[in-house]
The first five atom37 places (N, CA, C, CB, O) and aatype in JSON, in Angstrom:
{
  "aatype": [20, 20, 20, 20, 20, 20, 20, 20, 20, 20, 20, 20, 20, 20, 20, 20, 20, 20, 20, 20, 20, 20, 20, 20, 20, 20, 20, 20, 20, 20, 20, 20, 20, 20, 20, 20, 20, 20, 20, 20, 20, 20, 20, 20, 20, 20, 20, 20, 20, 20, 20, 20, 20, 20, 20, 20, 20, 20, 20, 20, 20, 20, 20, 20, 20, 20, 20, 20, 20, 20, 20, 20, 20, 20, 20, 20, 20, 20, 20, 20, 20, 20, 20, 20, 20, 20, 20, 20, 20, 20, 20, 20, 20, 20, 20, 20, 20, 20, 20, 20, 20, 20, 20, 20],
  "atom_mask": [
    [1, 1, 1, 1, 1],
    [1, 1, 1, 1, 1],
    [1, 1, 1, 1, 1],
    [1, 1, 1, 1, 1],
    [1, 1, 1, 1, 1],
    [1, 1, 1, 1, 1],
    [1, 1, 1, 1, 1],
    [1, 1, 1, 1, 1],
    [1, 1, 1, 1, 1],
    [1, 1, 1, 1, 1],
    [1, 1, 1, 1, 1],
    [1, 1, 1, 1, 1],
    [1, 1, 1, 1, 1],
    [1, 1, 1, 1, 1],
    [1, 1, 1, 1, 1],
    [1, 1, 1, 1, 1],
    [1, 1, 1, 1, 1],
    [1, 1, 1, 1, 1],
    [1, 1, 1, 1, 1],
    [1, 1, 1, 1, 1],
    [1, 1, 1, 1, 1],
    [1, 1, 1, 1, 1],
    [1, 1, 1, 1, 1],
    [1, 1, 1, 1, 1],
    [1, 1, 1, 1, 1],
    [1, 1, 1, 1, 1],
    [1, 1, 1, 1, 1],
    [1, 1, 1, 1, 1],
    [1, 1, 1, 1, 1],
    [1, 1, 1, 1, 1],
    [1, 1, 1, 1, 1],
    [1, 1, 1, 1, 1],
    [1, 1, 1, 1, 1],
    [1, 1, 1, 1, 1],
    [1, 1, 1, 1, 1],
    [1, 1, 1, 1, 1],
    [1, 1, 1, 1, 1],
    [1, 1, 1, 1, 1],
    [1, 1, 1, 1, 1],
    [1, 1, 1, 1, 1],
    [1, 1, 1, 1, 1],
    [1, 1, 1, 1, 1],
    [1, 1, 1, 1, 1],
    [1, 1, 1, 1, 1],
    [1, 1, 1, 1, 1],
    [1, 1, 1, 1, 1],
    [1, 1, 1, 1, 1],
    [1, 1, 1, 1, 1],
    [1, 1, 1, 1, 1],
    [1, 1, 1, 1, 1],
    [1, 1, 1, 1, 1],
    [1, 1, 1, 1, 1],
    [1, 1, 1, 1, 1],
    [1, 1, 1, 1, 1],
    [1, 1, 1, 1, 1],
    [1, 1, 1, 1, 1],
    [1, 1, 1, 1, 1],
    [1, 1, 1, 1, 1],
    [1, 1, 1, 1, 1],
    [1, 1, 1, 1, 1],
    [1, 1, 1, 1, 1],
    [1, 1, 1, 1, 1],
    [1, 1, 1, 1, 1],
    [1, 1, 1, 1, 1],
    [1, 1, 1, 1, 1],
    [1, 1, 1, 1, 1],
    [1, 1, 1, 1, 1],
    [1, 1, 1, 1, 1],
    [1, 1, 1, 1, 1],
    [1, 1, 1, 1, 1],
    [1, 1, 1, 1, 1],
    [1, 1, 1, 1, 1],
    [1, 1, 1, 1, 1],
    [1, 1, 1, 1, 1],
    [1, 1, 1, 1, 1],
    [1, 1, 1, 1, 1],
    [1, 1, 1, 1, 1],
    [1, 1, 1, 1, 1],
    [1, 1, 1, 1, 1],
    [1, 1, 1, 1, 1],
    [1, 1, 1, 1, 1],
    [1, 1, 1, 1, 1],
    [1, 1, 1, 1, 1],
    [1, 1, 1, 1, 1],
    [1, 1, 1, 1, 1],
    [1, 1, 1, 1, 1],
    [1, 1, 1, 1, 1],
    [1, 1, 1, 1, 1],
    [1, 1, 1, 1, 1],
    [1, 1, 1, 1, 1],
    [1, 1, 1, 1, 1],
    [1, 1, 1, 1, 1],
    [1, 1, 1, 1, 1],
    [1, 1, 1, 1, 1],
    [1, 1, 1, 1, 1],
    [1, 1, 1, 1, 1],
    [1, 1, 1, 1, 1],
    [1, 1, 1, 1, 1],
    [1, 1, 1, 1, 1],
    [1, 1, 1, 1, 1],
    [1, 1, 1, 1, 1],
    [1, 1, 1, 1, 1],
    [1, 1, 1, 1, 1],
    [1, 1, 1, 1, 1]
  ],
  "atom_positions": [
    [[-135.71, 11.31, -92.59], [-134.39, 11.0, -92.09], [-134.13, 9.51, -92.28], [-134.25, 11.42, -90.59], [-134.88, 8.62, -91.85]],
    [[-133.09, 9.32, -92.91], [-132.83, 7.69, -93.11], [-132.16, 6.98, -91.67], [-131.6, 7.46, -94.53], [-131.46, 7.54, -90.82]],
    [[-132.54, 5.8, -91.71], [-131.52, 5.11, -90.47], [-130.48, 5.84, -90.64], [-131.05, 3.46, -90.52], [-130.56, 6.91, -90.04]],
    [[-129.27, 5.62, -91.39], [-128.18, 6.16, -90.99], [-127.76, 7.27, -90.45], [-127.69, 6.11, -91.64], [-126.71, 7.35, -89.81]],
    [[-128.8, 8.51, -90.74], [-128.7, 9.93, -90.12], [-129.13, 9.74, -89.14], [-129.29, 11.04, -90.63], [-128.41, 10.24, -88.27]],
    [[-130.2, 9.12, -88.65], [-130.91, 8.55, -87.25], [-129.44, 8.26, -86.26], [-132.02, 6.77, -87.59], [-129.2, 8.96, -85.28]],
    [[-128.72, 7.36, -86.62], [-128.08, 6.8, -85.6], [-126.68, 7.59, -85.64], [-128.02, 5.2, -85.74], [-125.88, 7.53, -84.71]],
    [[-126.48, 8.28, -86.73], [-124.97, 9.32, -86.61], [-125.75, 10.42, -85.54], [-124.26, 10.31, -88.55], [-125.06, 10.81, -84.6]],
    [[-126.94, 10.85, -85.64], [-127.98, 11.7, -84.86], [-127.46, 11.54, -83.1], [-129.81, 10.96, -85.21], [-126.9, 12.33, -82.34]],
    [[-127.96, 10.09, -82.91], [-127.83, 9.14, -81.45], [-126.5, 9.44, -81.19], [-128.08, 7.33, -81.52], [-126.28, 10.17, -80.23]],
    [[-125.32, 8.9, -82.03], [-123.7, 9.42, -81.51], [-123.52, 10.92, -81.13], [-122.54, 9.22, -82.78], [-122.78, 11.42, -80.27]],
    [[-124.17, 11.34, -81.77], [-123.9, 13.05, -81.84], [-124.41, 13.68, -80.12], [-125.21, 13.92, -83.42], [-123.79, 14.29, -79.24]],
    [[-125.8, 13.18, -80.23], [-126.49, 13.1, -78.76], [-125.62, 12.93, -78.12], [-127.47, 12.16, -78.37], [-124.94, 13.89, -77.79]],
    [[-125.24, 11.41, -77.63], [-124.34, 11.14, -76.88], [-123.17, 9.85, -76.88], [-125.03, 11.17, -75.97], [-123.42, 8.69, -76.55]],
    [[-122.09, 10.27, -77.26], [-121.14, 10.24, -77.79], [-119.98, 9.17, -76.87], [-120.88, 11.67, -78.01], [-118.8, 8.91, -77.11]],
    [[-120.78, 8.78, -75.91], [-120.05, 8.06, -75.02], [-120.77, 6.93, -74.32], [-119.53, 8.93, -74.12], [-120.66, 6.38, -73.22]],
    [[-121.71, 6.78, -75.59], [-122.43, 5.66, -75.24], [-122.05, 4.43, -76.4], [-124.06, 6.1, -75.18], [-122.48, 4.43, -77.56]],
    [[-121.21, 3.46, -75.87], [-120.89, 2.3, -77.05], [-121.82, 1.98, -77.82], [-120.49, 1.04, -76.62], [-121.48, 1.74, -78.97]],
    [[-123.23, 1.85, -77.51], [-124.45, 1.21, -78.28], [-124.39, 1.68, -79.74], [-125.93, 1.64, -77.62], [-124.42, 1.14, -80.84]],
    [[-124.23, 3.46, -79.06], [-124.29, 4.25, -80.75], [-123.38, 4.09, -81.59], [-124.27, 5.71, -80.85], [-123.63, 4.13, -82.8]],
    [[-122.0, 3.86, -81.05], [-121.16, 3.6, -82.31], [-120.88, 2.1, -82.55], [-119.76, 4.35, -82.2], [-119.83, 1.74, -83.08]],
    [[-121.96, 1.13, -82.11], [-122.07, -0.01, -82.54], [-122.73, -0.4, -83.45], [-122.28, -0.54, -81.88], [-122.47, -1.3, -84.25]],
    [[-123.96, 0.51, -83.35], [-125.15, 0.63, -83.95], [-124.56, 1.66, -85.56], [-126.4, 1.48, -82.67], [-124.71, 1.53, -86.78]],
    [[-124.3, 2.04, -85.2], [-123.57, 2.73, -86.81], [-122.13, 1.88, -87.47], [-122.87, 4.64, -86.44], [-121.7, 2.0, -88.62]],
    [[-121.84, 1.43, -86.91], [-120.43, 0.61, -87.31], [-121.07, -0.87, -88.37], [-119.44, -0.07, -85.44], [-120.64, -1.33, -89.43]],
    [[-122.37, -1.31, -87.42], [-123.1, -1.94, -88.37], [-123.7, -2.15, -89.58], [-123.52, -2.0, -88.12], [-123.66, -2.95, -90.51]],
    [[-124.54, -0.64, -89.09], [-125.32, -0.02, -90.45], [-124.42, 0.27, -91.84], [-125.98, 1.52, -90.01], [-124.7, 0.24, -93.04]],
    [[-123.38, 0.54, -91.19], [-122.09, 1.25, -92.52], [-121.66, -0.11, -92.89], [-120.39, 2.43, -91.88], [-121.07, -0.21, -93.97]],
    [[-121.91, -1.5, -91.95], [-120.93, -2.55, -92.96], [-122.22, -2.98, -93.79], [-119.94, -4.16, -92.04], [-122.24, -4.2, -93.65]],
    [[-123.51, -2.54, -94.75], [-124.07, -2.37, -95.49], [-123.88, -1.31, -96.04], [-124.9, -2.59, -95.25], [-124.7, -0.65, -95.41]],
    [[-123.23, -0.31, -97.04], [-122.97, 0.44, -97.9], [-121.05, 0.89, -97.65], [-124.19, 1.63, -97.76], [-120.43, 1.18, -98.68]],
    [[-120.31, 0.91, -96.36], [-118.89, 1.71, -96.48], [-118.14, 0.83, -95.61], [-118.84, 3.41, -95.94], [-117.76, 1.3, -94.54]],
    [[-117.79, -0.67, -95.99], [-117.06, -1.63, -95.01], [-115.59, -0.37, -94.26], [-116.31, -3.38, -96.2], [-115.2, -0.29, -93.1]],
    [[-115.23, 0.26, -95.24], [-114.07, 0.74, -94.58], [-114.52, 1.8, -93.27], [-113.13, 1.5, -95.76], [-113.96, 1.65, -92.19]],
    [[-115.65, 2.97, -93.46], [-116.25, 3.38, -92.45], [-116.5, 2.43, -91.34], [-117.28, 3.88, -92.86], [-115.83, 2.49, -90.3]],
    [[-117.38, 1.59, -91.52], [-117.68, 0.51, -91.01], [-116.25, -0.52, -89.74], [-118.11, -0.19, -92.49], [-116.35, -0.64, -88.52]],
    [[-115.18, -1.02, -90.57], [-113.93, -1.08, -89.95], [-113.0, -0.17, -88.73], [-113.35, -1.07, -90.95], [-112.32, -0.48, -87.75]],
    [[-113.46, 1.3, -89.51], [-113.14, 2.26, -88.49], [-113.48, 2.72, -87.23], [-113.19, 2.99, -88.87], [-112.69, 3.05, -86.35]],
    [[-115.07, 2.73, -87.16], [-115.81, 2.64, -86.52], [-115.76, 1.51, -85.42], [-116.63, 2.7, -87.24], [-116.04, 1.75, -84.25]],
    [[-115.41, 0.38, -85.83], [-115.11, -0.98, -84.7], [-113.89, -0.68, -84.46], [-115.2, -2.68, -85.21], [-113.41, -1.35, -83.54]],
    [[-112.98, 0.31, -85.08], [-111.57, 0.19, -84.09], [-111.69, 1.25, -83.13], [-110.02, 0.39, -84.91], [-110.92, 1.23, -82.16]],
    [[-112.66, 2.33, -83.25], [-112.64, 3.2, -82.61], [-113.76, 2.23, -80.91], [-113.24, 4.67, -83.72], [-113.49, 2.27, -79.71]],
    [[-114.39, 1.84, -81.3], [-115.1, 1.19, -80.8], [-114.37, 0.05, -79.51], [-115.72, 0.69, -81.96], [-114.79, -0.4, -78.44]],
    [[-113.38, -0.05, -80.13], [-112.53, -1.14, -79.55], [-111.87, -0.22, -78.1], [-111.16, -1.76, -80.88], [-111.66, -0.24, -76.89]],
    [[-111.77, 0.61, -79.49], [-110.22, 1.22, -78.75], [-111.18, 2.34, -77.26], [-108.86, 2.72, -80.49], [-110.79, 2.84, -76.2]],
    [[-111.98, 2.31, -77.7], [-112.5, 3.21, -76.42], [-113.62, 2.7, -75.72], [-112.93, 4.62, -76.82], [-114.22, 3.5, -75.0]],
    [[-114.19, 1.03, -75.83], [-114.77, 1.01, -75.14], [-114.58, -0.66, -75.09], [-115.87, 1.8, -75.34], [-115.45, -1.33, -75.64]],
    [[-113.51, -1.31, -74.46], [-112.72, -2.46, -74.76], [-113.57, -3.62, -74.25], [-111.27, -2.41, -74.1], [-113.51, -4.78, -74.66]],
    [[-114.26, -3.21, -73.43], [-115.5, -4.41, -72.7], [-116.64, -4.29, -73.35], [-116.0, -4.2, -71.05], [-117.42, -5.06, -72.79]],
    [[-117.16, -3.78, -74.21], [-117.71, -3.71, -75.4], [-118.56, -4.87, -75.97], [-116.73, -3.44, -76.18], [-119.15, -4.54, -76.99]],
    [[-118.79, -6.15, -75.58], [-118.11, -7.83, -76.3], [-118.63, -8.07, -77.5], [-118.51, -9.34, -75.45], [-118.05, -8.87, -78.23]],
    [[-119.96, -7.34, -77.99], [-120.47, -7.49, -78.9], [-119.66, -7.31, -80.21], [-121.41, -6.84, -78.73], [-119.55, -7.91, -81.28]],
    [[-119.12, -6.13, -79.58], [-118.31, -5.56, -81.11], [-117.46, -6.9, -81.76], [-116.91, -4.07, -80.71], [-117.43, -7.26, -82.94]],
    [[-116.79, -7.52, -80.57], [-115.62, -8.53, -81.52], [-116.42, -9.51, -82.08], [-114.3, -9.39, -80.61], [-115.7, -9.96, -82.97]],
    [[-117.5, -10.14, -82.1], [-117.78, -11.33, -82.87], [-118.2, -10.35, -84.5], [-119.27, -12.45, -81.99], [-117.8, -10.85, -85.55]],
    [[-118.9, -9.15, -84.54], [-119.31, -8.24, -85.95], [-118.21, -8.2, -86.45], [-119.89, -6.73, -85.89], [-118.02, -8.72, -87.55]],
    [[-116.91, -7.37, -85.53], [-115.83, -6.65, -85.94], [-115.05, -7.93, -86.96], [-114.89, -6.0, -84.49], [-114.9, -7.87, -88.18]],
    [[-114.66, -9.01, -86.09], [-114.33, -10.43, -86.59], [-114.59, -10.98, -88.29], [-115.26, -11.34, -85.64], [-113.93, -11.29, -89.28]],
    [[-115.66, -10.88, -87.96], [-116.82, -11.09, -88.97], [-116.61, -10.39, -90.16], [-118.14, -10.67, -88.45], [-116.46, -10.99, -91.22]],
    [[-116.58, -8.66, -90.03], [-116.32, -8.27, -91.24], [-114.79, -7.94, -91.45], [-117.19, -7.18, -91.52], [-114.55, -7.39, -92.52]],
    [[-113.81, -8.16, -90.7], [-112.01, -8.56, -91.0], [-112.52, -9.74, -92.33], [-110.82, -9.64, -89.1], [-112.58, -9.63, -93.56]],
    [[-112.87, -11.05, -91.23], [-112.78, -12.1, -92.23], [-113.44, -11.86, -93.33], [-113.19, -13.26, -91.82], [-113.11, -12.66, -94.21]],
    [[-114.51, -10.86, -93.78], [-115.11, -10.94, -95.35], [-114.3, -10.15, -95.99], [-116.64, -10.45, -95.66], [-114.43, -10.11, -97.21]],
    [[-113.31, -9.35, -95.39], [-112.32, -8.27, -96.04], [-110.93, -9.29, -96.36], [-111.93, -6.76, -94.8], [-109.87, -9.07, -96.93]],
    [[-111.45, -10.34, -95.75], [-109.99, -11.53, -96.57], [-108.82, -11.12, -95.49], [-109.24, -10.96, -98.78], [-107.69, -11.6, -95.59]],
    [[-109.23, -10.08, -94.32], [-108.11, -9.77, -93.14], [-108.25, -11.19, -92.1], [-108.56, -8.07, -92.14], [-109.17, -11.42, -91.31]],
    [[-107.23, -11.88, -92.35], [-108.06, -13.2, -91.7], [-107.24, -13.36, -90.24], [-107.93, -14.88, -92.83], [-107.53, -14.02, -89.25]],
    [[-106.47, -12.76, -90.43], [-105.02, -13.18, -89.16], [-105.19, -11.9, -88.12], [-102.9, -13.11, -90.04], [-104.5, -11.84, -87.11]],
    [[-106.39, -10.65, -88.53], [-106.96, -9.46, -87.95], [-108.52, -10.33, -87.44], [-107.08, -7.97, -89.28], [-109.35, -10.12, -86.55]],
    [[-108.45, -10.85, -87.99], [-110.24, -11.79, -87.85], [-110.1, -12.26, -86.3], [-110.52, -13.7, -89.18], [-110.69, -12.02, -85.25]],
    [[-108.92, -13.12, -86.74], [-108.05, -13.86, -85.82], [-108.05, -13.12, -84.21], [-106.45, -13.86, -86.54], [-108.44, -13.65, -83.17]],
    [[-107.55, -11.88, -84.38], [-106.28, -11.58, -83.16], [-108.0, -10.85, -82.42], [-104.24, -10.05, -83.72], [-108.17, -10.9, -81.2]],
    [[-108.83, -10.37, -83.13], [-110.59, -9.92, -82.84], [-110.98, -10.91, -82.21], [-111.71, -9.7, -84.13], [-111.5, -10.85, -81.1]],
    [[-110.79, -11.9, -82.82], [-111.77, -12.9, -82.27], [-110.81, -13.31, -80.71], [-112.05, -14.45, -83.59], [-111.44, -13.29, -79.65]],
    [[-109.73, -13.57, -80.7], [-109.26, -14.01, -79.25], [-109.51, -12.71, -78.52], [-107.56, -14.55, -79.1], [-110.27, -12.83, -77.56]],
    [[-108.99, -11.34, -78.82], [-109.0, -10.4, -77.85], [-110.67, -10.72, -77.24], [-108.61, -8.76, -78.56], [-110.98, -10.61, -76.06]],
    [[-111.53, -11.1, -78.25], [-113.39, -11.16, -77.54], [-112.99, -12.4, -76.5], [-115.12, -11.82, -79.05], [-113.62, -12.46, -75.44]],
    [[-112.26, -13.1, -76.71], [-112.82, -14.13, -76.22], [-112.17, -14.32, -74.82], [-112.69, -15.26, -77.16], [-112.53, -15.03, -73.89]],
    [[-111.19, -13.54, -74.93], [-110.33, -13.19, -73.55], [-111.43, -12.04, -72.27], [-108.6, -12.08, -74.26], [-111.75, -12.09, -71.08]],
    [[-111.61, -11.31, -73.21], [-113.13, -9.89, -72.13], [-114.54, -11.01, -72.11], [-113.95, -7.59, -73.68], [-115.49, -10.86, -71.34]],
    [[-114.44, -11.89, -72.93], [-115.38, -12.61, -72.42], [-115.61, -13.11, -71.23], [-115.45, -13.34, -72.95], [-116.44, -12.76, -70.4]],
    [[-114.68, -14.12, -71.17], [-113.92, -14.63, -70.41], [-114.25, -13.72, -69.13], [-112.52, -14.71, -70.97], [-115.29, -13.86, -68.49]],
    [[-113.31, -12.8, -68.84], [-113.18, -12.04, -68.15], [-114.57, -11.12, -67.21], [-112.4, -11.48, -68.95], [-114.63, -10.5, -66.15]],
    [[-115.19, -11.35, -67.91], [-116.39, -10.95, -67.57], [-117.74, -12.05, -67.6], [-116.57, -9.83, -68.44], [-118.86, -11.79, -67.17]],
    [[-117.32, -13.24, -68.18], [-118.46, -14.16, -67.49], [-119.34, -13.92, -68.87], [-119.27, -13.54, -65.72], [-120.52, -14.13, -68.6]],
    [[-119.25, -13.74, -69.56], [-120.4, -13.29, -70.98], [-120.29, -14.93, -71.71], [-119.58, -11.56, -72.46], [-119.78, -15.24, -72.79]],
    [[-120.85, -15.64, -70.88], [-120.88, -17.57, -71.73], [-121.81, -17.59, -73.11], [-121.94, -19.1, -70.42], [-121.86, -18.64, -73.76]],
    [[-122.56, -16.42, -73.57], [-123.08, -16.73, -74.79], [-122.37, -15.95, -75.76], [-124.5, -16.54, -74.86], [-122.52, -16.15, -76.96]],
    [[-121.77, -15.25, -75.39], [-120.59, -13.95, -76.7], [-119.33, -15.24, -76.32], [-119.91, -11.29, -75.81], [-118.77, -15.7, -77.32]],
    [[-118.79, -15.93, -74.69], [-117.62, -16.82, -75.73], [-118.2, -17.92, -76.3], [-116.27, -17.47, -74.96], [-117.6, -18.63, -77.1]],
    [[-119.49, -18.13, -75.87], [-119.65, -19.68, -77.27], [-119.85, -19.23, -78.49], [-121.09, -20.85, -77.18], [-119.54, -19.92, -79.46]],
    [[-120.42, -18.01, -78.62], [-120.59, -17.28, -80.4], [-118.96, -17.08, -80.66], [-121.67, -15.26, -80.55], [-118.85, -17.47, -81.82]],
    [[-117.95, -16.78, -80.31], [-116.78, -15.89, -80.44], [-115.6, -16.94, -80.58], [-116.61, -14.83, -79.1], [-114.53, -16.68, -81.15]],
    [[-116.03, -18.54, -79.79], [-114.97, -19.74, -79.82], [-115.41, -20.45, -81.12], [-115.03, -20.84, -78.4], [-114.6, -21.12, -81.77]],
    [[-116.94, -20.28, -81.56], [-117.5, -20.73, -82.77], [-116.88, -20.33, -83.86], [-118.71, -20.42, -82.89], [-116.43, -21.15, -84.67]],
    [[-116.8, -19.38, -83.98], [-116.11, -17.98, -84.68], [-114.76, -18.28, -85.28], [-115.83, -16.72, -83.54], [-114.44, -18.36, -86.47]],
    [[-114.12, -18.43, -84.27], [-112.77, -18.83, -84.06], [-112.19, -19.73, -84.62], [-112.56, -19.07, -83.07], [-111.07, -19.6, -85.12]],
    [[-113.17, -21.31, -84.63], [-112.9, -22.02, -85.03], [-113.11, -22.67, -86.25], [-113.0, -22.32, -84.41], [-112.59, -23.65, -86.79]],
    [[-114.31, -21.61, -86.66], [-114.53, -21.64, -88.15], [-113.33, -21.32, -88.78], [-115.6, -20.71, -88.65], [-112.6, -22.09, -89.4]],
    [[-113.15, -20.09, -88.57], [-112.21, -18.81, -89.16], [-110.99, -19.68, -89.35], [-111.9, -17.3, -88.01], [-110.69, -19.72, -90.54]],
    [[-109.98, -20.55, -88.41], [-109.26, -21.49, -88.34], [-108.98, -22.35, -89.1], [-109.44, -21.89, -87.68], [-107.9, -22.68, -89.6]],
    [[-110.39, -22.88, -89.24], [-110.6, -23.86, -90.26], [-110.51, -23.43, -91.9], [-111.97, -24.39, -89.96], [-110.12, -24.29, -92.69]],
    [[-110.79, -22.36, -92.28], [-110.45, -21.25, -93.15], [-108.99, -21.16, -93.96], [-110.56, -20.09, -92.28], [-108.6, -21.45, -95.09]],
    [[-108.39, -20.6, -92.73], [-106.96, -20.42, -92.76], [-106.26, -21.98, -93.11], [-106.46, -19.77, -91.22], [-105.04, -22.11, -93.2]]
  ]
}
């Protein structure tokens, strides 16, 4: 069984655990960025305190040249950061930010 069947395996298990569709949203931005993309919106969209996802999700907008989507990822993280006290996801996520900025 390859990683990737491994961890579509883990979602399948259980399906309402963010880890697993973090953990595959990853793996796919090595071989299917667009799987991969989908996967972090679904990710977003159903599990919004999540925080990890926005600095990856961010990350692969900006290598897809989506830079103003990079953008709106990276503040929505940095706002649930915020919000929840997570001081090492907003110093990775304001880093982020201000690269990406610098970019644009």
């Amino acid at each position: 069984m390859t990683r990737l069947q491994q961890l579509q395996r883990f979602l399948l298990d259980d399906p309402n655990d963010p880890f697993n569709l973090y953990a595959l949203a990853l793996e796919y931005q090595k071989s299917d960025v667009q799987k991969s993309k989908a996967l972090f919106q679904k990710l977003i969209a159903e599990h919004p305190k999540y925080i990890a996802t926005y600095y990856h999700f961010g990350k692969l907008l900006q290598e897809m040249n989506a830079l103003k989507d990079a953008q709106n990822v990276f503040e929505n993280g940095i706002q649930y950061a915020q919000e929840l006290n997570e001081l090492k996801a907003l110093r990775e996520l304001r880093a982020a930010l201000q690269e990406l900025e610098e970019e644009i």
